[in-house]
N, C-alpha and C positions, 0 to 999 in steps of 0.2 A: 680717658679712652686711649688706647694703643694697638695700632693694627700698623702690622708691617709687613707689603709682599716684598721681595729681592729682587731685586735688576741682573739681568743675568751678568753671572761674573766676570771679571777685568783685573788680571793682576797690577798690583799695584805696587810703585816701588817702596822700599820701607820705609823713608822721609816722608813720604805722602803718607804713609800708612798711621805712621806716628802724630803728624801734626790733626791727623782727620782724629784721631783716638783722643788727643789731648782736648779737641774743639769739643768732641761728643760729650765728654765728662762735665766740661764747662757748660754745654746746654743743658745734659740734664739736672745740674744743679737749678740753674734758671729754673728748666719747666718745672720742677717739682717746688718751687716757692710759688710759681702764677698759677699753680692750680689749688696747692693746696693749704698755705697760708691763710690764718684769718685776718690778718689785718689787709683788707683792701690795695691800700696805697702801695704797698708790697707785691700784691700779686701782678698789681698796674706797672710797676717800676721794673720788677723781672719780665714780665711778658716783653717791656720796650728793650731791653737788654738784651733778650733771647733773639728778636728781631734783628737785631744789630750784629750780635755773635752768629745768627746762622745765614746773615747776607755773609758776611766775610768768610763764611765758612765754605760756602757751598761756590765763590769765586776760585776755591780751591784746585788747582789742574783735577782733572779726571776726580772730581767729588762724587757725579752721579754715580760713579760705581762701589761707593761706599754704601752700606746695605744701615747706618746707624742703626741695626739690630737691640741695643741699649737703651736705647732712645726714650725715655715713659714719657706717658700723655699725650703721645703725638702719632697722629694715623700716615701715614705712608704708604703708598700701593701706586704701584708700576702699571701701565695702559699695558694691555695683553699683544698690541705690538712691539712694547717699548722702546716707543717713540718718548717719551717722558713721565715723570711719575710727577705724584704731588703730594705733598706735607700741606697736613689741613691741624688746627688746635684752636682751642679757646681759651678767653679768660672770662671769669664772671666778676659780677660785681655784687655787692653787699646787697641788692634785691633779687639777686639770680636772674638776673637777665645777662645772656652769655653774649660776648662777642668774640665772632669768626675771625681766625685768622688763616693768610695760607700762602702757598707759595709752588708755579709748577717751576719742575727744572727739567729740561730738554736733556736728552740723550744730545753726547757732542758728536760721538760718531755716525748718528741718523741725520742730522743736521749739517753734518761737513760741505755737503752739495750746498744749501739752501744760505750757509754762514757767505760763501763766496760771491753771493748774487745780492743778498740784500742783509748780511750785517746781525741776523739772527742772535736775541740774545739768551745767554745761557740759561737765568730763569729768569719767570716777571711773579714779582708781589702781587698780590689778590687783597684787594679793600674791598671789606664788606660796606655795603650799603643797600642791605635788603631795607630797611625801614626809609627807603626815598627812592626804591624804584616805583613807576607812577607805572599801573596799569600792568604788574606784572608776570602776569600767565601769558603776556601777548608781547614781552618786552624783550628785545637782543640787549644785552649788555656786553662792556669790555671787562678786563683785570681790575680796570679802577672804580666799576661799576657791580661789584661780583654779589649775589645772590648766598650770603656764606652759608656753609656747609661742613659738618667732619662726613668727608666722604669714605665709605667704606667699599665700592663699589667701582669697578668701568667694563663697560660695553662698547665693543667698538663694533661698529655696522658701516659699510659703504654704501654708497648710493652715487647715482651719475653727477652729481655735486658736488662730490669730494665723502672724506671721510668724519663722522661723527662718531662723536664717545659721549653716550650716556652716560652720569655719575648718580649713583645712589649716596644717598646722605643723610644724616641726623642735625636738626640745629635745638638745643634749647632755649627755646624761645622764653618762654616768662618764669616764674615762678610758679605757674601756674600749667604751664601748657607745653608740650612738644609739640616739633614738626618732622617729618620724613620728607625727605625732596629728592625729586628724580629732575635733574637739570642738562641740558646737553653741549658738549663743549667743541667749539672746531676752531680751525687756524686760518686766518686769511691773512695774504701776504706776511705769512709766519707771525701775525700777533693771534694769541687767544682771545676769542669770544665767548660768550653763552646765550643761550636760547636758540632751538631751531623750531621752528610750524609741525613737530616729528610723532605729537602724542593726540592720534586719533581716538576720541572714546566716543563719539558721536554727536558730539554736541556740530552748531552751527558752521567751525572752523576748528583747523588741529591749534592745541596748547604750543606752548612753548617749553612749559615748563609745568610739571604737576607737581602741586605741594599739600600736604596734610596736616592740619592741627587737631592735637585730641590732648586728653587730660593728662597730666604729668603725671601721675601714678599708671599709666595704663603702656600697654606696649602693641607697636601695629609693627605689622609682618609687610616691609617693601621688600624685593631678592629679585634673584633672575635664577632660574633652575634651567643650567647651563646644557642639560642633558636631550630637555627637548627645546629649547630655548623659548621660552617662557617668560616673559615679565609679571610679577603676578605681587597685587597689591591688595592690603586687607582693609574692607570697605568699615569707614567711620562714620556714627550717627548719634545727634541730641537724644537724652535720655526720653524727653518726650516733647511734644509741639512745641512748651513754650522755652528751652534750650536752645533754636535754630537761630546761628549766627554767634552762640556764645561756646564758641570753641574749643574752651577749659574744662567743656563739659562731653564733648564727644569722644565715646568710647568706640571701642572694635564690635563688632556686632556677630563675627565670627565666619563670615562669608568672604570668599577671595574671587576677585576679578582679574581676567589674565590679557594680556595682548603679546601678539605676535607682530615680528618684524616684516614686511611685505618687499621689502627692496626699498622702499620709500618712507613709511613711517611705523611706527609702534600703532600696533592696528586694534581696538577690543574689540573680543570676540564672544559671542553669544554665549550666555549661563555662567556658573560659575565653576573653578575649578578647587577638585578637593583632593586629588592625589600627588601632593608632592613633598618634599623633603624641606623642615624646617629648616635645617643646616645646610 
């Protein structure tokens, strides 16, 4: 997967310009062996490489303004205030079960106030460890605690609390099965967390975090139709009674449920909606 938005532009001197073009080259060799290699050991041994060449790379003076436009297999997208963007990728393993990787990096010039107070670092790694968060549509996690994701998606919303960014995401989960996940990201005392109480659908208490699993052949519609601002997500269901709770088996049923932002949280709203834009 490759999705790349740009950070708005920063000229760069041309030694910076060159050493970042030299790094890029070298990642993408990396990414294009951890993703598409068949021997295993290979994809595992490039992904840890890829890790290592793109810490060092992104320690880079003035890196975030490098747009690595080249870049294959690796999602990239800029917060719509860019305040920071994030690099999300996976590697899979010989039974297709993917592991998350990722990494945010702070804009240096949003951050120059926040660096002289408390030390702000330029970016923090993202360890997945969705398979041992305990109880997690209700759980706050940190970076080293992260929910993995290729996110394709951010929403930023205030609220008298500070500011949240919603992330829209893809994880493939089994061989068997995908997930879509709407996760929420904020900063306290400038480290990143996720989960906030923000997704009202009516149940007893707001979510933290909504996630979806359905059949790996099958494909479910999460988006935000930026126009009337719309969250609007495609409802999945067992092909019949006795499928409930066996996930591999849940397809799209072809109905979309939408929520609206209230000031406060991601709000669902009565019926369903049908007139919006795939794209």
């Amino acid at each position: 997967m490759c999705l790349t938005n740009t950070s708005k532009a920063q000229k760069l001197d041309s030694l910076t310009r060159d050493t970042l073009m030299d790094a890029e080259i070298r990642l993408n060799g990396l990414a294009q062996k951890m993703v598409t290699s068949l021997d295993e050991m290979t994809r595992i041994s490039s992904g840890k490489n890829f890790i290592r060449t793109l810490a060092r790379t992104l320690k880079t003076n003035n890196s975030y303004f490098y747009n690595f436009d080249s870049l294959k297999n690796i999602s990239i997208i800029v917060s719509p205030d860019d305040y920071f963007r994030i690099m999300t990728w996976n590697v899979a393993s010989d039974d297709e079960h993917f592991r998350n990787f990722g990494v945010i990096q702070m804009n240096p010039n949003k951050i120059k106030r926040e660096k002289k107070v408390y030390n702000m670092p330029d970016f923090f790694p993202l360890i997945d460890r969705s398979d041992s968060i305990e109880n997690v549509f209700y759980a706050e996690t940190d970076a080293d605690h992260w929910f993995g994701a290729i996110y394709y998606k951010i929403i930023k919303t205030q609220t008298q609390k500070g500011t949240y960014y919603t992330l829209l995401g893809w994880d493939g989960a089994t061989s068997k099965s995908n997930k879509k996940i709407a996760d929420v990201l904020f900063f306290r005392d400038n480290e990143p967390f996720f989960g906030v109480p923000i997704f009202d659908i009516k149940t007893k208490k707001p979510l933290y975090r909504m996630i979806w699993e359905f059949n790996n052949y099958a494909t479910m519609t999460l988006r935000y139709e930026e126009k009337r601002k719309l969250f609007i997500y495609e409802n999945i269901i067992p092909p019949k009674p006795d499928n409930v709770g066996m996930y591999e088996t849940y397809l799209p049923d072809g109905s979309y449920d939408f929520m609206t932002w209230n000031g406060k949280v991601w709000e669902k709203q009565k019926g369903i909606v049908t007139d919006f834009q795939m794209k």
